[in-house]
C-alpha positions in Angstrom: 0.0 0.0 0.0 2.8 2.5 0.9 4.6 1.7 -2.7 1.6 2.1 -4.3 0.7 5.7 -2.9 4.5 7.1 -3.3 4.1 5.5 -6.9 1.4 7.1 -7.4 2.7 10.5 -6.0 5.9 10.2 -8.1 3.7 10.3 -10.9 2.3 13.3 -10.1 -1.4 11.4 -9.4 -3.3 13.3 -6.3 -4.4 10.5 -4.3 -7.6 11.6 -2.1 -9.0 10.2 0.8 -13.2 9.9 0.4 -13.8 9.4 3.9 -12.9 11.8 6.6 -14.2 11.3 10.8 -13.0 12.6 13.9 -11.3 9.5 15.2 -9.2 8.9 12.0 -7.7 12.3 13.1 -7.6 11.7 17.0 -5.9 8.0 16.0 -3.2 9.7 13.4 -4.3 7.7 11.0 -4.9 10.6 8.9 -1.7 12.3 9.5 -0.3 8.6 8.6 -1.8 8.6 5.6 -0.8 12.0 5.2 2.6 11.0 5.0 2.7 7.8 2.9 1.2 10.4 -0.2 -2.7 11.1 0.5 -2.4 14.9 -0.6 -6.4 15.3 0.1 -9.4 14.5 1.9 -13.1 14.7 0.9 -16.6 14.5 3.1 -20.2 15.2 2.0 -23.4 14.8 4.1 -23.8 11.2 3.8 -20.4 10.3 4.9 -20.0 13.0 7.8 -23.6 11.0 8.9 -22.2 8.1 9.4 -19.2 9.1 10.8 -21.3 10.4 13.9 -23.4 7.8 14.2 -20.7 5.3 15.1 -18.5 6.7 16.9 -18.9 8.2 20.9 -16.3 10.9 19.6 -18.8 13.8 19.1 -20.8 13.0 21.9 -19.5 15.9 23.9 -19.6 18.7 21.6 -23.5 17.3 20.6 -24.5 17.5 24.2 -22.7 21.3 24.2 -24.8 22.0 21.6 -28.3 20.3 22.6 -27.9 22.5 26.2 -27.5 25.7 23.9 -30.4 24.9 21.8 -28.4 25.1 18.3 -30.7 24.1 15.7 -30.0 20.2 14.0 -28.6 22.2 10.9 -26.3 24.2 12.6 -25.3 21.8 14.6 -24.5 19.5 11.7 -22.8 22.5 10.3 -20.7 23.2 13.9 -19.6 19.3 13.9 -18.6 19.2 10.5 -16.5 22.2 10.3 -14.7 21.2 13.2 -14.1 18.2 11.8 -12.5 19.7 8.2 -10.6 22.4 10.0 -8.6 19.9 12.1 -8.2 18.0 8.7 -7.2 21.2 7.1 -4.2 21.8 9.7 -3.3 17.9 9.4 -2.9 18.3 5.1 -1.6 22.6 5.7 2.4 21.0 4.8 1.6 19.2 1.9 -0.7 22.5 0.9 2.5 25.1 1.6 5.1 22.2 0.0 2.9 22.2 -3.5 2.0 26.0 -3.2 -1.7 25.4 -2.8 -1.7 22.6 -5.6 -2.5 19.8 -3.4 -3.4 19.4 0.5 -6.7 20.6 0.3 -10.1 19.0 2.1 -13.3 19.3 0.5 -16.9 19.8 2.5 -19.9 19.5 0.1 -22.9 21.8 0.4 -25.8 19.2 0.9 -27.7 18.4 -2.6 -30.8 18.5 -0.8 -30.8 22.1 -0.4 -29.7 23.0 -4.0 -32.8 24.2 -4.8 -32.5 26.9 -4.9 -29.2 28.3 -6.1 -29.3 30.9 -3.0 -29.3 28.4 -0.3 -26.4 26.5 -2.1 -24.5 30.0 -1.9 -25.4 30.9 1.4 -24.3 27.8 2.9 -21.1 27.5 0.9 -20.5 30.9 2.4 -21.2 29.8 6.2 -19.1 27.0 5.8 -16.2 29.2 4.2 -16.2 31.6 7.1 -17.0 28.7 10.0 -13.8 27.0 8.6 -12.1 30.3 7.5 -8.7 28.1 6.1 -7.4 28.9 2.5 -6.9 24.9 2.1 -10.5 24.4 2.0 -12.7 23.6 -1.1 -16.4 23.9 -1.0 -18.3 21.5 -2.9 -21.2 21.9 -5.0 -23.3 19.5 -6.8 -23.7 19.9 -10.3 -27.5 20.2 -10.8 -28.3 22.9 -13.1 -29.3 25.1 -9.9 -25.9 24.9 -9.0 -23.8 26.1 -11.8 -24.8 29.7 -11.4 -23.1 29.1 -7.2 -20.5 27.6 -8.9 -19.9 31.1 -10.5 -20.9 33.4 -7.5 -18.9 31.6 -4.9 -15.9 31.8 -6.7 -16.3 35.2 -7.8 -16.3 36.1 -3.9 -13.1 34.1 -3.9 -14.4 30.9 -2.3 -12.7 27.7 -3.5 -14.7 25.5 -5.4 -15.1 22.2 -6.5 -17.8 20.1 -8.1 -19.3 16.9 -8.0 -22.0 15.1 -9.2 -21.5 15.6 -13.0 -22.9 12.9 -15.1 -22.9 13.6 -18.5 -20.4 15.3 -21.2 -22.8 18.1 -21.6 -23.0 19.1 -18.0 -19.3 19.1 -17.8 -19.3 21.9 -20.4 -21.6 23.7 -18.4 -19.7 23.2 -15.1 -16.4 24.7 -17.1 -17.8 27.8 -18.3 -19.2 28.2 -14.6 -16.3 27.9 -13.4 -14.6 29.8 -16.1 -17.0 32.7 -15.7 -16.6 32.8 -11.5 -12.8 33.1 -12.2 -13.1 35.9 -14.5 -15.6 37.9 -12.5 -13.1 36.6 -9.5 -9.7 38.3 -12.1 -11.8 41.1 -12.6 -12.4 42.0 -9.1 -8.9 42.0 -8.5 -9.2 38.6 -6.1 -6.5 36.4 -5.7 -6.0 32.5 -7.2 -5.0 31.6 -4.3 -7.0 33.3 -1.8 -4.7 33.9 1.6 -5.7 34.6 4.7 -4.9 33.9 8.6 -2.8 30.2 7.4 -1.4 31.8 3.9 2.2 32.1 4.8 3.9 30.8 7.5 7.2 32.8 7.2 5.5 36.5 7.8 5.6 38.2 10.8 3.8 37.6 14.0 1.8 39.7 16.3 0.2 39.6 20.2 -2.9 38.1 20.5 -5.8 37.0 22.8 -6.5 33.7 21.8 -9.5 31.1 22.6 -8.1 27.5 23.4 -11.3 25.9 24.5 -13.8 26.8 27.5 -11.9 28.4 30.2 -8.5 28.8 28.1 -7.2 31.9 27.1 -3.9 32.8 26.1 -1.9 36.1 25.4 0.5 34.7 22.3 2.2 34.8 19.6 0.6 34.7 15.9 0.4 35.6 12.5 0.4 38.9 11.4 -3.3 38.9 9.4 -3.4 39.7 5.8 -5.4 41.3 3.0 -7.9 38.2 2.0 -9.9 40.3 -0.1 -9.6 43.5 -2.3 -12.5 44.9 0.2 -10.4 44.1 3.0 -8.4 46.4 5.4 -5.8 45.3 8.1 -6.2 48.0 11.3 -3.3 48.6 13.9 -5.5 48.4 16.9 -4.8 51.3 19.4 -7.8 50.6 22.1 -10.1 47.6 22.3 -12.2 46.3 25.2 -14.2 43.0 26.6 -17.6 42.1 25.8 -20.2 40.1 28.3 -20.1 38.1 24.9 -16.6 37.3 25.2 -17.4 35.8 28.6 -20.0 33.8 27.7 -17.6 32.1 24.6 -14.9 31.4 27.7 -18.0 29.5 29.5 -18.1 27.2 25.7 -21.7 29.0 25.4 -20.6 29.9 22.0 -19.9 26.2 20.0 -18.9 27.9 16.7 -16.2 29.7 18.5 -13.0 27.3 17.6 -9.6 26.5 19.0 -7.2 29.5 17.9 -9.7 32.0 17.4 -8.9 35.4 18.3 -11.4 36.9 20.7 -12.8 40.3 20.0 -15.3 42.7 18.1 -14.9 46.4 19.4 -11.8 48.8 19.3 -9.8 51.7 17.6 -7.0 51.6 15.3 -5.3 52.8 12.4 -5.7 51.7 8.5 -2.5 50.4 8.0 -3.4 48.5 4.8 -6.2 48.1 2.1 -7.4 46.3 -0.8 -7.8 47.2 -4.4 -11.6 47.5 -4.1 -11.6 50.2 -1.2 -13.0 53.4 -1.8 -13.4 54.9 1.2 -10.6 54.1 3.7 -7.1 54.7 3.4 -3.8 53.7 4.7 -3.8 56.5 7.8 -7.2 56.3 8.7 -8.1 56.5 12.2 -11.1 54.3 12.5 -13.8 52.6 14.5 -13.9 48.9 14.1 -17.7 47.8 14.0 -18.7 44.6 15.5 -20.8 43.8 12.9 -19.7 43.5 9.2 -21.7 44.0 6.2 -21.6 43.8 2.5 -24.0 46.5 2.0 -25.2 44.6 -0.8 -27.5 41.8 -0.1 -31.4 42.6 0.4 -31.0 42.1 4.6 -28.0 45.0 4.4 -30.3 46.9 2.1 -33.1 46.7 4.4 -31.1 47.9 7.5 -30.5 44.4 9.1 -26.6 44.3 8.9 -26.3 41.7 11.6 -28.1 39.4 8.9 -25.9 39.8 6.2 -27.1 36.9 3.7 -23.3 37.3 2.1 -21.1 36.4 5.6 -23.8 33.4 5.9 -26.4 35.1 7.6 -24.2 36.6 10.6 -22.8 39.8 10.7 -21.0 39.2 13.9 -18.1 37.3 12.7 -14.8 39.1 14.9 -14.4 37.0 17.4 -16.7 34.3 16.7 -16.0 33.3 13.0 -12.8 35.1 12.1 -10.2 36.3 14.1 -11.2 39.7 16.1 -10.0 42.7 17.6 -8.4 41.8 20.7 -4.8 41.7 18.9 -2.1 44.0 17.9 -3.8 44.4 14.2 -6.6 42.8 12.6 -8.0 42.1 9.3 -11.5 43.6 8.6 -13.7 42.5 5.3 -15.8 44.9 3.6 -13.7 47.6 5.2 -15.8 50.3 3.3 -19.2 49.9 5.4 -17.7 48.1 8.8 -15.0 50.6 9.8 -15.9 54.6 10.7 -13.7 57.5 10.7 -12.9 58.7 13.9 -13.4 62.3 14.1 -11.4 65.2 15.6 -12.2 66.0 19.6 -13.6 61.8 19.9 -11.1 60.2 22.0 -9.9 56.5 21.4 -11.7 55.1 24.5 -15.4 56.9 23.4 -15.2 55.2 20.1 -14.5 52.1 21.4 -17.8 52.3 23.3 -19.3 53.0 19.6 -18.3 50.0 18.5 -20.9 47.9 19.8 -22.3 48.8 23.6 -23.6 51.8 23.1 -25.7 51.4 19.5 -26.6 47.8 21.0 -28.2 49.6 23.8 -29.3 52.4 21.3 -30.7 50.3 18.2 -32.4 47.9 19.9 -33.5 49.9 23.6 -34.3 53.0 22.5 -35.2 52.9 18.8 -36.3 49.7 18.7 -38.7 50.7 21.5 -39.7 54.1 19.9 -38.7 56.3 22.6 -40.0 59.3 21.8 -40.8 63.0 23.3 -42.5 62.9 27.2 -42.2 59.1 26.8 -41.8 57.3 30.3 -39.4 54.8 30.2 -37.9 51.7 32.8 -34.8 50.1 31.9 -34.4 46.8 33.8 -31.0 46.0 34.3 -28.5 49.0 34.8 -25.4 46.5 33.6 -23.5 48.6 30.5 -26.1 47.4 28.1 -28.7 48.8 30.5 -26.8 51.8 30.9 -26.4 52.7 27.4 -29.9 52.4 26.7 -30.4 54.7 29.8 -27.6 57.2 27.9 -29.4 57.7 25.1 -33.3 57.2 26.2 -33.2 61.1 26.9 -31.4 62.5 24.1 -34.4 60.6 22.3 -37.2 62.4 24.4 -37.7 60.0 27.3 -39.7 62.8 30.3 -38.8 60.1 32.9 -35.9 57.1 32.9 -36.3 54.6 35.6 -33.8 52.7 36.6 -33.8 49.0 38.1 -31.2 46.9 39.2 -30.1 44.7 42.5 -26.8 46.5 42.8 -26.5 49.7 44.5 -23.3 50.7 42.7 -24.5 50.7 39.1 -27.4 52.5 40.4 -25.2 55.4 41.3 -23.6 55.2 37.8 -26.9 55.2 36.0 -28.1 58.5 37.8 -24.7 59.7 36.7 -25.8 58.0 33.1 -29.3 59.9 32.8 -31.7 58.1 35.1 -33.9 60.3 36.7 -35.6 57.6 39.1 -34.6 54.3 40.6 -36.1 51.4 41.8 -34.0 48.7 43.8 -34.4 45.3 43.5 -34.5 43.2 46.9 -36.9 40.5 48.6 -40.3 41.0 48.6 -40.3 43.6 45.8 -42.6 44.0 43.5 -41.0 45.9 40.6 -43.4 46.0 38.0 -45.5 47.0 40.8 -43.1 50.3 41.9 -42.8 51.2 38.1 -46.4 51.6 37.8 -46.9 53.8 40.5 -43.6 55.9 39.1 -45.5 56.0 36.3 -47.5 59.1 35.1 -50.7 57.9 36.0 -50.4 54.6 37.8 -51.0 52.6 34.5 -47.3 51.6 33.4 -44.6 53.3 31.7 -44.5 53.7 27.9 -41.4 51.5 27.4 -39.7 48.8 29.1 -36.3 47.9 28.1 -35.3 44.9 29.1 -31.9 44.6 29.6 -30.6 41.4 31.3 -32.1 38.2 29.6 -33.8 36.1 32.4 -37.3 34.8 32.7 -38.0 37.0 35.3 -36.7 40.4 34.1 -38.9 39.7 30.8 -41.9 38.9 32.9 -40.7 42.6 35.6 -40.4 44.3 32.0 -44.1 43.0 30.5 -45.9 43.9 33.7 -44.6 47.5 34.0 -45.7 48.9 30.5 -49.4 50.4 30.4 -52.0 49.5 27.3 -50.1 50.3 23.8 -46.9 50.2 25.6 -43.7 48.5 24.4 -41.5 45.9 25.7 -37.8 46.3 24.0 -35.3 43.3 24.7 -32.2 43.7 24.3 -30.9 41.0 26.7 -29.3 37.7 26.0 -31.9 34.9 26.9 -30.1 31.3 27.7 -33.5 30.0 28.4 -37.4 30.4 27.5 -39.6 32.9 28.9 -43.7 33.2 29.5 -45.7 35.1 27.6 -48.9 35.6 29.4 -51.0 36.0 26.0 -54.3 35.3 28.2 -53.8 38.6 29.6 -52.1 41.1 27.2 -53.8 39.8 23.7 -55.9 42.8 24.5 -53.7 45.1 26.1 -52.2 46.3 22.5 -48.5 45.8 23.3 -45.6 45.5 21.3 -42.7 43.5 22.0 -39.1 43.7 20.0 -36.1 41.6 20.0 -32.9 42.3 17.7 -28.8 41.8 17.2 -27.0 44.8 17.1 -26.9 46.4 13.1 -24.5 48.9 14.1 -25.9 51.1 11.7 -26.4 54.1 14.3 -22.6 54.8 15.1 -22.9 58.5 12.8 -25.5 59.5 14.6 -24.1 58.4 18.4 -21.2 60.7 17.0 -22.8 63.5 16.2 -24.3 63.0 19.6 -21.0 63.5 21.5 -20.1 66.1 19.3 -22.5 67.9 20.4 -22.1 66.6 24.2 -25.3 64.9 24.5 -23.4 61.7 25.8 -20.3 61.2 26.4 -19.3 57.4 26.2 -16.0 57.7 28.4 -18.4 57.2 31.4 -18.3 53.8 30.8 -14.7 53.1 31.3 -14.2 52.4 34.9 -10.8 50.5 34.4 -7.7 50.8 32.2 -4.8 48.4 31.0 -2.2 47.8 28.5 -2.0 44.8 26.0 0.5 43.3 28.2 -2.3 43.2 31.3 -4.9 41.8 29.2 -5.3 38.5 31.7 -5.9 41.0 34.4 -8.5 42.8 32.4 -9.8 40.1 32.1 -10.0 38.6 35.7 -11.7 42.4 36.9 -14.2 42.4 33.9 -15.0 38.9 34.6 -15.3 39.8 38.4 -17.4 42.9 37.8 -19.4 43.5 40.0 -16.9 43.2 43.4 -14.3 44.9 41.3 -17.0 48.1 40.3 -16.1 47.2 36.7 -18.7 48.6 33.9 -16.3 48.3 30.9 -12.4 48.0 30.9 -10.3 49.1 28.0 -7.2 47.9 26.9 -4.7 50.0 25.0 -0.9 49.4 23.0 0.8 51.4 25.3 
């Protein structure tokens, strides 16, 4: 068997492995075939199926994501991935030895969903930024509503291959779709050989925060990120910060968070290189880094639902979660155009930072999404940074009375400090919907609730304070389900409002400061250097004891 392979290889033939699972890897079997001359590996649906069903190997990543409600798609999708990015790193030499020729692995976009040709490109795309390696080929069936993905996915410089061709003609038509995807791909000024965080092993490296598995975190070396695509910029990061989000990937609540990812989504920096296809930055730039990123192009973008975007798979919170993120020396930004903002004269570092996702979170989806408008009364339950950004900007919007609520006396101080004109504390025995109803203008309820913590029983405190045609406005993380009493309020003419962060607001929170409406630096209640990221992280992580709202973390 080893003579035949290296025969084989000696005569140039590319032997593939059909058949890839997670204990060929854990076994070495795959890095042993690796060596006697496999230069590639291929899965599809049918063979990833199996591959789960007998074998105990994925039982604890399934039970991870059963407790965290992850649907049976994306779950597939999370094991799978997983799966091809470990074989990816296994097959990376003989990739660099042959200069991208060979060493590839192969996932296949499920036939069953080729109909129609978007779903085949939207999950080609998910499964390009889930495994986010340049050694990876997507693989689309042939049927005659995939040839026209064959030519979209490549000309976004996704690597394609094909299967499922059974007949001459439909080998033409496959050709010319690929043909036509590479020209689109030449004329957009992509690459062949698309790089990106693996490309090349001898460039320089950079300090990091990276993501090693629940609990593990590590301040490290790595590579220096590159241009992937020409709508990509790379950003010298001068401030960034921790997110409640970060915390909960740390506690493994976040499955499609990998090994090696670099953790992240807010911060400040400077443009310090672009691609061919950016109009707007340049190389000097002092910018905001979004959290969410955004084509700008696809009917979700169009429509104002960034955090949607149909072209990054359906997410537009990828930093941090599906490509590396901002908690690093410099970091590579896509669609660099619509996802990073100037930073204007008189707005220091640490306030844009708080633009880059707090304060539109509690903004967009508080305040706007709860149509806070002039003499509107308005409770915000939970006075955490989410809370008090909400609280921030409620009376800019118009809000005659903010009501605070929250357990902990300290962050009620702050959120007087913040805006809040009232307060109501939680504690035993309270009733708090009860005390925001007699706060209220007339004893009825407020106007708005924002709810800003994500438990059962802050949904049901925010539903029970808001009077007939009031409006409940969630902004909080739920981990489990809540109770809607619709046997009481199917008359009461409420509206109710969830949402992800579009980011779309961060002009307008400017213009705000500018005019010193709000001022964002109220957040920052500690301050460290990249080198005392760890113990950023300990006192964010330790908030409240420590009187933490939001850290930031600077270069120097």
């Amino acid at each position: 068997m080893t003579d035949s392979l290296a025969s084989l290889r000696t005569a140039g033939v590319s032997v593939w492995l059909d058949d890839l699972s997670r204990d060929r890897q854990t076994s070495g079997s795959l890095a042993a075939l690796r060596d006697r001359g496999v230069s590639g590996v291929t899965t599809n649906p049918t063979i990833f199926a199996r591959a789960v069903s007998e074998s105990d190997s994925y039982d604890e990543q399934i039970r991870d994501l059963t407790l965290h409600q992850v649907s049976e798609e994306e779950a597939m999708r999370e094991l799978a991935g997983a799966d091809v990015r470990q074989a990816c790193d296994v097959l990376r030499p003989v990739y660099e030895a042959t200069d991208g020729v060979d060493g590839r692995v192969s996932i296949e976009v499920d036939p069953g969903i080729a109909h129609p040709t978007g779903r085949t490109i939207a999950e080609a795309r998910a499964l390009w930024w889930l495994v986010d390696t340049t050694n990876l080929f997507i693989k689309i069936p042939a049927a005659k509503q995939g040839l026209p993905a064959i030519t979209d996915c490549l000309a976004e410089g996704i690597s394609v291959n094909v299967t499922l061709i059974f007949s001459l003609d439909r080998y033409t038509e496959v050709i010319l779709a690929f043909l036509e995807g590479l020209e689109q791909a030449r004329t957009a000024g992509r690459p062949a050989y698309p790089t990106g965080r693996h490309h090349n092993p001898e460039r320089s490296t950079m300090k990091a925060l990276v993501y090693h598995g629940p609990g593990q975190k590590v301040w490290e070396d790595v590579p220096d990120p590159v241009v992937k695509d020409p709508t990509d910029a790379i950003v010298k990061i001068e401030t960034t910060t921790i997110c409640g989000t970060d915390l909960h990937i740390l506690k493994g609540d976040v499955p499609a968070v990998t090994d090696g990812r670099i953790l992240g989504h807010e911060g400040v920096g400077t443009v310090t290189e672009i691609g061919p296809e950016c109009t707007k930055v340049k190389v000097g730039d002092r910018v905001i880094v979004s959290c969410i990123s955004k084509c700008m192009e696809c009917d979700f973008c169009k429509a104002g639902l960034t955090s949607h975007c149909q072209t990054l798979g359906g997410i537009g919170w990828i930093f941090g979660h599906l490509i590396d993120g901002t908690q690093a020396e410099y970091v590579r930004v896509p669609f660099a155009d619509n996802g990073l903002i100037p930073l204007p004269e008189g707005v220091s570092a640490e306030q844009g930072t708080m633009l880059s996702d707090i304060l539109p979170t509690g903004y967009e989806i508080g305040v706007l999404n709860g149509a806070v408008k002039d003499g509107d009364e308005v409770a915000v339950v939970g006075s955490g940074p989410v809370g008090l950004a909400a609280i921030m900007t409620a009376g800019p919007a118009g809000a005659s009375k903010v009501i605070a609520v929250d357990g902990n006396e300290y962050r009620l101080e702050q959120a007087k400090k913040f805006g809040a004109t009232d307060l109501v504390q939680v504690g035993e025995g309270v009733d708090v919907a009860a005390e925001l109803k007699k706060l209220s203008r007339d004893g009825l309820g407020v106007d708005v609730a924002i709810e800003a913590v994500g438990l059962p029983a802050t949904f049901a405190t925010a539903l029970g304070a808001i009077r007939p045609g009031g409006r409940v406005a969630n902004v909080g993380v739920h981990g489990k389900p809540v109770e809607f009493p619709i046997d009481r309020d199917w008359i009461n003419n409420i509206t109710i409002t969830t949402g992800l962060v579009n980011a779309t607001t961060t002009p307008d929170l400017l213009a705000k400061i500018i005019a010193d409406e709000i001022d964002p630096a109220k957040f920052v209640t500690h301050r460290f250097s990249f080198g005392q990221i760890m113990d950023a992280y300990d006192t964010f992580a330790n908030a409240a004891t420590e009187k933490a709202l939001k850290v930031v973390i600077t270069a120097q």
